[in-house]
C-alpha positions in Angstrom: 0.0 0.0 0.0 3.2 2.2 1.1 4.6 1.4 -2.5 1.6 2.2 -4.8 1.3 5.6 -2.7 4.5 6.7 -3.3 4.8 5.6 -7.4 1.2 7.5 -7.2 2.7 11.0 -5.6 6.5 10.5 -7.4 4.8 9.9 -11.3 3.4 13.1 -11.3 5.8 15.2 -9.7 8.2 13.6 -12.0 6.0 14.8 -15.1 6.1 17.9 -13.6 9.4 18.6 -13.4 10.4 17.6 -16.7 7.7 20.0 -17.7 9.0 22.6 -16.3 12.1 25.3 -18.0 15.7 25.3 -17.9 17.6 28.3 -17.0 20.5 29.2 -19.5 23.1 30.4 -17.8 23.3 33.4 -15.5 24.9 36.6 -16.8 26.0 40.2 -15.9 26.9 42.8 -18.2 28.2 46.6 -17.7 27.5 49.0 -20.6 27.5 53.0 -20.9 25.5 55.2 -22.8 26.2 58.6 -23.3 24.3 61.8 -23.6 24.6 61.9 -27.5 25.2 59.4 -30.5 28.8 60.2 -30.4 29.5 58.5 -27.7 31.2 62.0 -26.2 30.5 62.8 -22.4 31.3 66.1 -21.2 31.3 67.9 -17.5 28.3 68.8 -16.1 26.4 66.1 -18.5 24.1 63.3 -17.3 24.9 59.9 -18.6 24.5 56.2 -17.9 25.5 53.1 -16.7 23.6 49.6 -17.3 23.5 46.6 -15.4 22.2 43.5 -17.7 21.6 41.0 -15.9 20.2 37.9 -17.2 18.7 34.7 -15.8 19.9 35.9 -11.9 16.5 36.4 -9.4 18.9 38.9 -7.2 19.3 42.9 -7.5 22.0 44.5 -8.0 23.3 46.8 -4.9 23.2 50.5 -5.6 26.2 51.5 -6.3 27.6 54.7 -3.6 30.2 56.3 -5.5 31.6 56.2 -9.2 34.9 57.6 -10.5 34.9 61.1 -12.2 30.9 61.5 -11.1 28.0 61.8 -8.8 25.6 58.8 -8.2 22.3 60.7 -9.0 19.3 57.8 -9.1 19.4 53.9 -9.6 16.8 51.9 -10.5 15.5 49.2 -12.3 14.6 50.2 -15.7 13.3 47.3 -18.0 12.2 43.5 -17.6 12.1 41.0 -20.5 12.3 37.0 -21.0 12.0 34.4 -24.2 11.5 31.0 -24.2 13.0 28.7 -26.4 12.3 24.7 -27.4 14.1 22.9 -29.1 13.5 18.8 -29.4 11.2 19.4 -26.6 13.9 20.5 -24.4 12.4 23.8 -23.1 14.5 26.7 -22.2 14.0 30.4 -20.3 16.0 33.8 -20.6 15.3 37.0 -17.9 16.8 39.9 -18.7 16.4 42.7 -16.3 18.1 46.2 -16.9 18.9 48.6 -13.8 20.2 52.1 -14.8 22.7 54.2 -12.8 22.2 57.9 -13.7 25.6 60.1 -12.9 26.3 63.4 -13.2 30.0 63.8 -15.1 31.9 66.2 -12.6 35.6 66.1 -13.2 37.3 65.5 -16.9 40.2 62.4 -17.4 39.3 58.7 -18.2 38.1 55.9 -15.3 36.4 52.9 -15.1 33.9 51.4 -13.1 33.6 47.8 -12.1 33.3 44.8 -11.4 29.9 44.5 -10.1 28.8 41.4 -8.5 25.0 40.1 -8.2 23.9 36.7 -7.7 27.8 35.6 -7.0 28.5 36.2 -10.6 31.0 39.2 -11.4 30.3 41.3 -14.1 32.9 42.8 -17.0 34.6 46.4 -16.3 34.0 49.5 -18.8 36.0 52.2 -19.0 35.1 55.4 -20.1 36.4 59.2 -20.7 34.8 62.3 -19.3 35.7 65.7 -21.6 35.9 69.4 -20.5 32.9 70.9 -21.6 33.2 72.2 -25.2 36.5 70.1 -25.6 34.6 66.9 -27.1 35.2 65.3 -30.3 32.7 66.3 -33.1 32.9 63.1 -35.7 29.5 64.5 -37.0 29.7 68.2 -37.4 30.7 69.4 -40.7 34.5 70.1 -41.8 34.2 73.9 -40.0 32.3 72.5 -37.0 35.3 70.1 -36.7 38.3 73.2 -36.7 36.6 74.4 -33.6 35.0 72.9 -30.5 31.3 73.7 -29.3 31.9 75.9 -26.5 30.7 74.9 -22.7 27.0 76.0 -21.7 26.9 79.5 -20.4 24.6 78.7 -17.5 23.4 74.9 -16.1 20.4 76.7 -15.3 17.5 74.6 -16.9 15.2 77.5 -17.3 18.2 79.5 -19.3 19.1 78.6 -22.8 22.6 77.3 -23.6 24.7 78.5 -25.3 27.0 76.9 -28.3 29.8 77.9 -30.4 30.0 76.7 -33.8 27.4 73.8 -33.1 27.2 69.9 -32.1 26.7 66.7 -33.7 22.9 67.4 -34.1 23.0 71.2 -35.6 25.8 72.7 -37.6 26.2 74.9 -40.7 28.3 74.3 -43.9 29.3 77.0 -46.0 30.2 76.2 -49.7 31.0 78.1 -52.9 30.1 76.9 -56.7 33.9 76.7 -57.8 36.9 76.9 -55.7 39.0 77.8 -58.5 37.9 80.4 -61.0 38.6 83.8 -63.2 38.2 87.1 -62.0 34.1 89.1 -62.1 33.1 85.3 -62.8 29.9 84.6 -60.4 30.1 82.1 -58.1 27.2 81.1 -55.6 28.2 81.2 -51.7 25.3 78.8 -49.8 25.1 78.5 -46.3 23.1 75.3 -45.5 22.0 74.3 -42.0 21.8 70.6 -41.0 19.9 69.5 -37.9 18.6 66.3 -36.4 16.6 68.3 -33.0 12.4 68.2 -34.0 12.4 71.3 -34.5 13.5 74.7 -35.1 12.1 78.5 -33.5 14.1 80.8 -34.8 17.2 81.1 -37.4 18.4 84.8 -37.7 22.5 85.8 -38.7 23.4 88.0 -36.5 26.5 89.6 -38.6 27.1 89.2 -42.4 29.7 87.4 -44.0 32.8 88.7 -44.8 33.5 88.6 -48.4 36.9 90.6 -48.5 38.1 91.2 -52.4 34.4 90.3 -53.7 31.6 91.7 -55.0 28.2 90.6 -53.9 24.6 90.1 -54.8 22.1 88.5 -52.4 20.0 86.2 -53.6 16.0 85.0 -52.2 16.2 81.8 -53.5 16.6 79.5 -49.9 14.7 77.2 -48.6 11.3 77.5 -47.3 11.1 74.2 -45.7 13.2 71.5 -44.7 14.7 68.4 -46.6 16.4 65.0 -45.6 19.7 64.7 -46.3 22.9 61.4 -45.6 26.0 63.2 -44.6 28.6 61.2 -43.0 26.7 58.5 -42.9 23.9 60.2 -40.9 20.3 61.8 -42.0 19.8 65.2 -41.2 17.1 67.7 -42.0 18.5 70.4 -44.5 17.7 73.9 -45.5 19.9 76.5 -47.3 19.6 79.7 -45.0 21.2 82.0 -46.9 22.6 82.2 -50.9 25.4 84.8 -52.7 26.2 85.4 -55.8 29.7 86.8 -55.3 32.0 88.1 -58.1 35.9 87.9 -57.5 37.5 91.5 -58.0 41.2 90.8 -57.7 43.5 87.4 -58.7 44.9 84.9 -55.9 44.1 83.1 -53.0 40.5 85.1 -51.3 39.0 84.0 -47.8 35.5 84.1 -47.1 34.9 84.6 -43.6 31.5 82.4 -42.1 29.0 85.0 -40.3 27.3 83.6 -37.2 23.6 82.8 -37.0 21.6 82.3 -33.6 19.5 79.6 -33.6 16.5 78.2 -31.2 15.4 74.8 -30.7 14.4 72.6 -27.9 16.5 69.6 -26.4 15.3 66.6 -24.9 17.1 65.0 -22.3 15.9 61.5 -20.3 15.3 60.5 -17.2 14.4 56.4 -15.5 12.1 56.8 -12.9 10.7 53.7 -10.7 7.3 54.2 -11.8 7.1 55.9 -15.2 10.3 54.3 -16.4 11.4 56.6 -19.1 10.4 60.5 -18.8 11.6 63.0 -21.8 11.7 66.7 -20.7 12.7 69.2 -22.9 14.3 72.5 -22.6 14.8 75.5 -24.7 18.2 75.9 -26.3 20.2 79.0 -27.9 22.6 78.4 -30.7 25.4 80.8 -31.9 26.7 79.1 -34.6 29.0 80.1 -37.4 30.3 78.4 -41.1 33.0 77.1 -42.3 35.8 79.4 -44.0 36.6 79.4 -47.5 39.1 79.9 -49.9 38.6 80.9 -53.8 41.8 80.4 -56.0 41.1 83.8 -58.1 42.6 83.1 -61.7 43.1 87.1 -63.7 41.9 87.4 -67.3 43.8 85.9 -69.9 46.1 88.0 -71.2 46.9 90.1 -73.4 43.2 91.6 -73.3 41.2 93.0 -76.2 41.7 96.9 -76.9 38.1 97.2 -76.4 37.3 95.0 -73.6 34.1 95.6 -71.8 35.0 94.5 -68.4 32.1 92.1 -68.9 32.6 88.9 -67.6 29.9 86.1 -68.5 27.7 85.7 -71.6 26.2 88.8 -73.3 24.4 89.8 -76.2 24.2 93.5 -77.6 21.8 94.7 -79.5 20.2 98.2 -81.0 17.5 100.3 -81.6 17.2 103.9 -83.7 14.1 105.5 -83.4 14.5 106.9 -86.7 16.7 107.3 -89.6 15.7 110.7 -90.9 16.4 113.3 -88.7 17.6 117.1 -89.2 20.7 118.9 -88.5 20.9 120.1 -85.5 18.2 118.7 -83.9 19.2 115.8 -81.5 18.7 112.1 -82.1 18.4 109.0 -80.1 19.6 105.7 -80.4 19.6 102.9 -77.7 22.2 100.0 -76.8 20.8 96.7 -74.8 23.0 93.9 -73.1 21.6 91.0 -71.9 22.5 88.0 -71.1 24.3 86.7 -67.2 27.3 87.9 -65.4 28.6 91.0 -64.2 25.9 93.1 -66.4 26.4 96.2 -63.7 29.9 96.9 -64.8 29.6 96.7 -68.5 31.0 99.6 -70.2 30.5 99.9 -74.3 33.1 101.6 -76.5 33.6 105.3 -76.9 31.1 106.2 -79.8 32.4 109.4 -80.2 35.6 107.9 -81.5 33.2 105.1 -83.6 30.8 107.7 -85.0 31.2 109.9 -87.9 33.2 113.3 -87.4 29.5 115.1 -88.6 27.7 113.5 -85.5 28.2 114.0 -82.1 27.5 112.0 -79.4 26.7 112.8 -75.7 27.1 110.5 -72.3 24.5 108.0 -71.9 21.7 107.3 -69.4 21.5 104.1 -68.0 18.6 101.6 -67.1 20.0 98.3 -65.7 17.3 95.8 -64.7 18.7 92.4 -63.2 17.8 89.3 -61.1 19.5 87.1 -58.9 19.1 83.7 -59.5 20.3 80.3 -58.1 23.5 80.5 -59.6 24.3 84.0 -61.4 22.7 87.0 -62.0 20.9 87.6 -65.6 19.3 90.5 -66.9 19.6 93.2 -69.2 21.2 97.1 -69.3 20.1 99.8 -71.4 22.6 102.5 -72.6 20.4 105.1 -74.0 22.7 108.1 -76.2 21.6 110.9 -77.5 23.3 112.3 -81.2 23.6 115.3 -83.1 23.8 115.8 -86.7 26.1 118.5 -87.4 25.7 118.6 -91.4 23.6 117.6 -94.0 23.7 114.4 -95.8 23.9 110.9 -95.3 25.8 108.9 -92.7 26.7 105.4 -91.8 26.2 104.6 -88.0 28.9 101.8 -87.4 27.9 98.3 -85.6 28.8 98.9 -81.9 31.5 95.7 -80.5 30.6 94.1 -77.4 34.1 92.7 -76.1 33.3 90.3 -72.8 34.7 87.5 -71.2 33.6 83.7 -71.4 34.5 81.4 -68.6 33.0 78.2 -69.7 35.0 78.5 -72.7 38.0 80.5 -71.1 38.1 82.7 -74.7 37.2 86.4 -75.0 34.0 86.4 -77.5 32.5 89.5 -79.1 28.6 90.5 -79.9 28.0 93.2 -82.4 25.1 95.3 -82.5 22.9 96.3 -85.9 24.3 99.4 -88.1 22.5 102.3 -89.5 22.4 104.5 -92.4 20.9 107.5 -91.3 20.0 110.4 -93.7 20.5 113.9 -92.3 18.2 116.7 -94.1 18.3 120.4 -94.0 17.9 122.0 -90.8 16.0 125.6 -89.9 18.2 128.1 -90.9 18.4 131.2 -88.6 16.3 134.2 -88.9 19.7 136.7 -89.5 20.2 134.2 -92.8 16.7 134.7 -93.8 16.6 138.3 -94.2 16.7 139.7 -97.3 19.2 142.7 -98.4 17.5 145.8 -100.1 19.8 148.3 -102.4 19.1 152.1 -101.7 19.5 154.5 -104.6 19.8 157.4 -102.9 23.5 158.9 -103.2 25.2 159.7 -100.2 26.6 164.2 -100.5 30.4 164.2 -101.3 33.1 166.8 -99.6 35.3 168.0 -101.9 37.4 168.8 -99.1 37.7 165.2 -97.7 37.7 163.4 -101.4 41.1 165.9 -102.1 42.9 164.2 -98.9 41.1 160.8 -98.6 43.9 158.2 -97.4 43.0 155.2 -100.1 41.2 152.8 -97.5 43.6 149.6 -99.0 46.7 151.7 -97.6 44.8 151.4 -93.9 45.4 149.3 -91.2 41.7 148.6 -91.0 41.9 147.0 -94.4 44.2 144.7 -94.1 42.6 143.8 -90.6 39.9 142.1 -92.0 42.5 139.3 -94.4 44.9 138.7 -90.9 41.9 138.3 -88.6 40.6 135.5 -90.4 43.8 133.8 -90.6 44.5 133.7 -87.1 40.8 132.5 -86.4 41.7 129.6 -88.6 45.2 129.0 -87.0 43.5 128.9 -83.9 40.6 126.5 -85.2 42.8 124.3 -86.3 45.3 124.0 -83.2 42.2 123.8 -81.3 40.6 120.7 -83.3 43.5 119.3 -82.8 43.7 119.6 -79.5 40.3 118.4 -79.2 41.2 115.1 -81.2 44.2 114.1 -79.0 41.4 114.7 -75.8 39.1 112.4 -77.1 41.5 109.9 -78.7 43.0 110.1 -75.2 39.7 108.2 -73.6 41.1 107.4 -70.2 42.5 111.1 -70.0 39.4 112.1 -70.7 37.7 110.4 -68.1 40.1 111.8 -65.2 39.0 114.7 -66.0 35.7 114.4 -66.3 35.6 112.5 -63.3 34.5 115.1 -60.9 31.4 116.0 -63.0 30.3 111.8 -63.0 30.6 112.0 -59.3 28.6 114.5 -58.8 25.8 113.4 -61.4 26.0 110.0 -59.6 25.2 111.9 -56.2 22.1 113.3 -57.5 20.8 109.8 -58.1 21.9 109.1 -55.0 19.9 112.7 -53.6 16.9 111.0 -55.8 17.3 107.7 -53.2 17.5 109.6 -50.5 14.3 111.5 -50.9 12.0 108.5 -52.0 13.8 106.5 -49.1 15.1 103.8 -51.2 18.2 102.5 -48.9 19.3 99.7 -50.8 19.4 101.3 -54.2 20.9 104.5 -52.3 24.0 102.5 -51.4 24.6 101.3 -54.8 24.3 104.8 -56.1 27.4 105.6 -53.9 29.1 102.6 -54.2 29.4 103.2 -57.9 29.4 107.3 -57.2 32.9 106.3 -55.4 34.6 104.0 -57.3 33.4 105.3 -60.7 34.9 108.7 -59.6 38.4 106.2 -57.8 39.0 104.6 -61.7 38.4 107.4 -63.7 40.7 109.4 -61.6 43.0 106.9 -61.0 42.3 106.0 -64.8 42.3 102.1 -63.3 40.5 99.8 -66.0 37.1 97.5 -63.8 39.3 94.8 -63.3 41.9 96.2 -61.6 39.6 98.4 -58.9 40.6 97.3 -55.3 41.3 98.8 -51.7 45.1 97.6 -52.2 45.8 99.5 -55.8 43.4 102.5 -54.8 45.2 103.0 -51.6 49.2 102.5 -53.1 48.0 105.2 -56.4 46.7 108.0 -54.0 49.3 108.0 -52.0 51.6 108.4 -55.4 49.0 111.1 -56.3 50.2 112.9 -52.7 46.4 112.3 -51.5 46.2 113.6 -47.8 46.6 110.0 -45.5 43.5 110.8 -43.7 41.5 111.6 -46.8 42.7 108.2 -48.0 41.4 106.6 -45.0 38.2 108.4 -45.4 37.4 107.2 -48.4 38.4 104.0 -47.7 36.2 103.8 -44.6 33.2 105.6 -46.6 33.1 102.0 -49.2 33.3 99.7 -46.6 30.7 101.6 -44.6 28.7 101.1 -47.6 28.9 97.7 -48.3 28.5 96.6 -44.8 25.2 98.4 -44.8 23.8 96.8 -48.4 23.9 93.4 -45.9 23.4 94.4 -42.1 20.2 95.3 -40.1 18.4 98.6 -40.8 19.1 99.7 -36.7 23.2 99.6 -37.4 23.4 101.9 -40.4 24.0 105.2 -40.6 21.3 107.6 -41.9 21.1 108.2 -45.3 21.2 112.2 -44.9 24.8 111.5 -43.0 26.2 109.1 -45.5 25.4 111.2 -47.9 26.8 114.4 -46.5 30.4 112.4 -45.8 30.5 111.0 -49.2 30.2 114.6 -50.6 32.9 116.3 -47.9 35.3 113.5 -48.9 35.1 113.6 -52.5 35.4 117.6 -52.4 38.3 117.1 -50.5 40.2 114.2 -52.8 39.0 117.0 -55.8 41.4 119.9 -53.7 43.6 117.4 -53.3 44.3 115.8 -57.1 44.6 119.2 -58.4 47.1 120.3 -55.2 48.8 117.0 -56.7 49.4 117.8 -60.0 51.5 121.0 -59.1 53.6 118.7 -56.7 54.4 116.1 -59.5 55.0 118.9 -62.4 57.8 120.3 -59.5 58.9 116.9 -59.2 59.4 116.0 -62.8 61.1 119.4 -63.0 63.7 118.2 -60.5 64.3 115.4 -62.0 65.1 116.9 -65.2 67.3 119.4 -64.0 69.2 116.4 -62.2 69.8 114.9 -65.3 70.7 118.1 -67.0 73.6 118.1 -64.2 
């Protein structure tokens, strides 16, 4: 009876063990995480510690002190088992993860570990703490990686932090169309921002780039949302923030200098708690972050250079248009010039058609209408030159095909565009009204003295007679040393234009004036921009190409320019250009700018013509050396 109760209780319990699980074996495992993906931890950041154990019943003990950082919460964070059968052998894994949360405090690497739970030891890890702003950056772009994001300005939660040229989850890259190119050739400068945080407040540059030996037009063409970009093997959301089109103004090596831009965000940083397990709390951020630098290798023009170059750098296309062919003399005519087409259309200049036209017509300075747009990648448009003519005689006269001289660089050749000529017919002007009046013959016969017939002087033995035959010779002398005179001027273009250079200026300003009044700030500043270094290169007589702070500076001094009227002059166009590009609060006011413009260019005026008695004394001296 004893027997069969015991095979009856030891059956079943049997059959119930072999129904029962196996444990694999028992494990503990040591891993940290860091704040961010790059695996960097800095001072004053939270990170983490895990223990994994697996297939052990006991907790871990909480740890009272850690190398390098201050024990702030440990808990158990996740739970999670799998069962396995295989051949009807049946097998269980428990995995439980507890979470030490630390505080980094002092930089230099440590290590933490062994841990024991259960009697079974666990690995060691080692790991490095960084002084803030000191980390690596393995996912910032090539400029975020020449610098290090700075440490936060306050660890008080409820205050943004501050960084310096951004971390692994926000940075900028600057880049430029070609690193190598020719001189006035566009380029496009993009700033583009990368980011990874959900989402972004504000983006707003808080200085301008610094384009030093360029030209610059601004483009609107950015982004108005955001795109997905891989870059270094991560995904970030893109957006180009800010587009150039520069042009290079002098040959070599040229740095563009990054502006900074603040941008706001949000940041979310987790916590383990015992009863919500994971909490994600975020808090506003404030970053100051700048570009990378660049560097253009600046190739000059071929050489040698067409007589009748342009300045025109790009692809063009000139065209004409006469109002009419039949006009009368003296009365005025007009005739227009277009170029269109993309490049540096601003500072096109056409031929002197004074020294094209016919000696019969004259022809005076041009007004301008220059229309453009900025594109993506150079700025198009087109530039009217509209001149009025003369006829100074009757008949008919051909009107020559007007050369266009410019530039290609996509085929690195100096091409030419030609106009449409003209044969225009010249009739008979209005003659005056003393040439209309008619002469009348009076009869009547004027009393005779005998007395003053008998000694009358014959009138061909007088002075007076003879008066009349030299006068007109020496009118004529005069005439012709005069036309001469005149022809060497105007075959003498670039003398011409130094001297003329004071009356552009000041017909420049009065556009300028015209700004002013209608309060049109950007178009005011390129008024004087072009009001100050049109009046610089013709007085300087410096062709487009060679117009730069370096040359102006070196010929006024040679020109014995006043050193503080260089420097005011020189501070007058960077004052300008800064302003085309900063905030409407920093600039000066139009009335001011003006006013200095006008003072400075009086005063370089006083002191050219000062100049040219000092270098007449000084090529006198040298003479009379060489005499010795």
């Amino acid at each position: 009876m004893t027997m069969k109760i015991s095979r009856t209780i030891l059956l079943p319990l049997l059959l119930l063990i072999g129904m029962l699980p196996a444990f694999a074996n028992p494990k503990v495992e040591l891993r940290v995480e860091a704040p961010s993906r790059t695996g960097n931890i800095e001072v004053g950041q939270n990170f983490y510690i895990k223990i994994v154990v697996s297939n052990i019943g006991e907790t871990p003990a909480a740890p009272k002190s850690v190398a390098g950082a201050k024990v702030l919460y440990f808990g158990h964070q996740s739970s999670s088992s799998s069962f396995t059968s295989i051949n009807g052998q049946t097998s269980q894994s428990v995995v439980n993860i507890y979470a030490l949360t630390l505080k980094a405090e002092k930089a230099g690497k440590f290590s933490f570990g062994p841990v024991s739970v259960g009697g079974v030891k666990s690995n060691a890890v080692s790991y490095t703490i960084h002084e803030a702003g000191k980390a690596p950056d393995p996912y910032a772009a090539p400029a975020a990686n020449s610098g290090s994001a700075s440490a936060a300005a306050s660890q008080d939660p409820d205050q943004p932090t501050f960084i310096g040229k951004g971390n692994e989850r926000l940075f900028l890259r600057a880049s430029v169309s070609k690193t190598t190119a020719y001189e006035q050739e566009a380029l496009v400068y993009t700033v583009k921002l990368y980011t990874t945080y959900g989402s972004i407040k504000f983006i707003g540059a808080t200085d301008a780039p610094k384009f030093d030996g360029f030209v610059i037009e601004e483009s609107n063409n950015i982004s108005n949302q955001l795109t997905y970009e891989t870059y270094q093997g991560q995904t970030y959301a893109t957006a180009v923030i800010a587009r150039y089109i520069i042009f290079p103004q002098m040959s070599g090596q040229l740095k563009i200098l990054g502006n900074k831009y603040t941008v706001s965000t949000d940041a979310e940083e987790y916590y383990h708690d015992p009863f919500f397990s994971q909490l994600t709390v975020r808090r506003p951020i404030q970053l100051n972050v700048s570009p990378n630098d660049l560097t253009v290798n600046v190739k000059p023009l071929p050489t040698p250079r067409p007589a009748n170059f342009s300045g025109g750098v790009g692809k063009f296309n000139i065209s004409s248009t006469l109002k009419s062919a039949d006009v009368m003399a003296n009365q005025a005519g007009s005739i227009t010039y277009a170029v269109t087409g993309e490049g540096n259309l601003k500072y096109i200049n056409l031929p002197d058609l004074n020294a094209l036209y016919p000696d019969e017509i004259e022809v005076f300075s041009p007004t301008t209408d220059v229309k453009t747009v900025v594109g993506l990648s150079n700025v198009s448009g087109t530039v009217k030159f509209d001149y009025s003519f003369m006829p100074l005689e009757q008949g008919v006269f051909n009107i020559p095909p007007v050369e266009l001289v410019y530039f290609n660089p996509a085929t690195g050749k100096y091409e030419t565009s030609t106009s449409r000529g003209y044969t225009l017919k010249v009739g008979k002007g209005q003659e005056s009204a003393k040439s209309q009046s008619t002469l009348t013959y009076n009869s009547k016969l004027l009393p005779v003295s005998l007395k003053s017939a008998r000694y009358a002087r014959p009138y061909v033995r007088g002075f007076a007679y003879w008066l009349i035959y030299i006068i007109p010779v020496l009118l004529l002398g005069g005439a012709l040393i005069a036309r001469k005179k005149y022809s060497e001027m105007m075959a003498d273009v670039v003398g011409l234009r130094s001297k003329r250079a004071g009356k552009m200026a000041r017909r420049r300003l009065k556009k300028c004036e015209v700004c002013m009044k209608h309060d049109k700030e950007e178009e005011f500043y390129d008024e004087m921009l072009k009001a100050v270094w049109g009046y610089l290169g013709d007085k300087l007589k410096l062709p487009l190409s060679e117009l730069n702070r370096e040359n102006v500076s070196q010929l006024l001094k040679e020109h014995f320019i006043e050193d503080e009227n260089i420097e005011k002059v020189l501070h007058l166009l960077d004052e300008c250009e800064f302003a085309k590009y900063s905030p409407a609060s920093s600039r000066r006011k139009m009335p001011e700018v003006y006013d200095s413009a006008t003072q400075v260019l009086n005063a370089l005026e006083a002191d050219f013509a000062e100049s040219g008695k000092k270098i007449t004394a000084q090529q006198k001296s040298l003479s009379n050396d060489e005499i010795i």
